[in-house]
C-alpha positions, 0 to 999 in steps of 0.5 A, a space after each residue: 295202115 288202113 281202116 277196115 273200109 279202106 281196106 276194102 275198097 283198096 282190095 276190091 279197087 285191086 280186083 277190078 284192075 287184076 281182071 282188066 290186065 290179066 285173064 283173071 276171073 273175078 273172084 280170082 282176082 278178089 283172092 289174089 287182092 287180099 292176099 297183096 292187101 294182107 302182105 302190104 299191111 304185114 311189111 309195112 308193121 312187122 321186121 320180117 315177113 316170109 312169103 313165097 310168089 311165082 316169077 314172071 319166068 315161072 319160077 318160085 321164089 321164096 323171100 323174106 322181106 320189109 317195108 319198115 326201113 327208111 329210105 330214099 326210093 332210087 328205082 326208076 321203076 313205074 310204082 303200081 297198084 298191081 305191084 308188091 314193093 319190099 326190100 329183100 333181107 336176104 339180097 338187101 335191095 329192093 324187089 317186087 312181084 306182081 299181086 296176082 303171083 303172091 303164092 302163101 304168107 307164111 
């Protein structure tokens, strides 16, 4: 998906923009980073990827999701750096979840 160098900067473009929108301190936001840039290159080359993240109501929400599907995007949703897009296999439908709540990618 990405070479080791862009990879980095994507994490630590993903960092700066985590600790200007939430209250993050910065080396919070460069854990939760790469673990969005781990789970962002693990949907889009494996068929399954299991990974639990807290919702925006607090809940915990385990899933199972890909991003190795073809598709025509149909959401109207503002697509950002700050999101996680996959498509649920459990629900079979698009999801997403803020990169700061990924929780574990088991």
């Amino acid at each position: 998906m990405l070479n080791q160098s862009g990879t980095r900067n994507a994490a630590l473009r993903l960092a700066w923009q985590l600790v200007r929108k939430s209250a993050l301190s910065f080396a919070d936001a460069q854990r939760a980073a790469w673990k969005a840039i781990r789970l962002k290159i693990k949907l889009a080359t494996t068929a399954a990827v299991d990974f639990t993240y807290r919702k925006t109501d607090g809940s915990i929400r385990q899933a199972r999701g890909t991003r190795m599907i073809d598709y025509t995007a149909t959401s109207t949703a503002p697509v950002t750096d700050l999101t996680v897009r996959y498509f649920d296999l459990d629900a079979t439908g698009w999801r997403s979840c803020r990169a700061d709540h990924i929780l574990a990618i088991l």
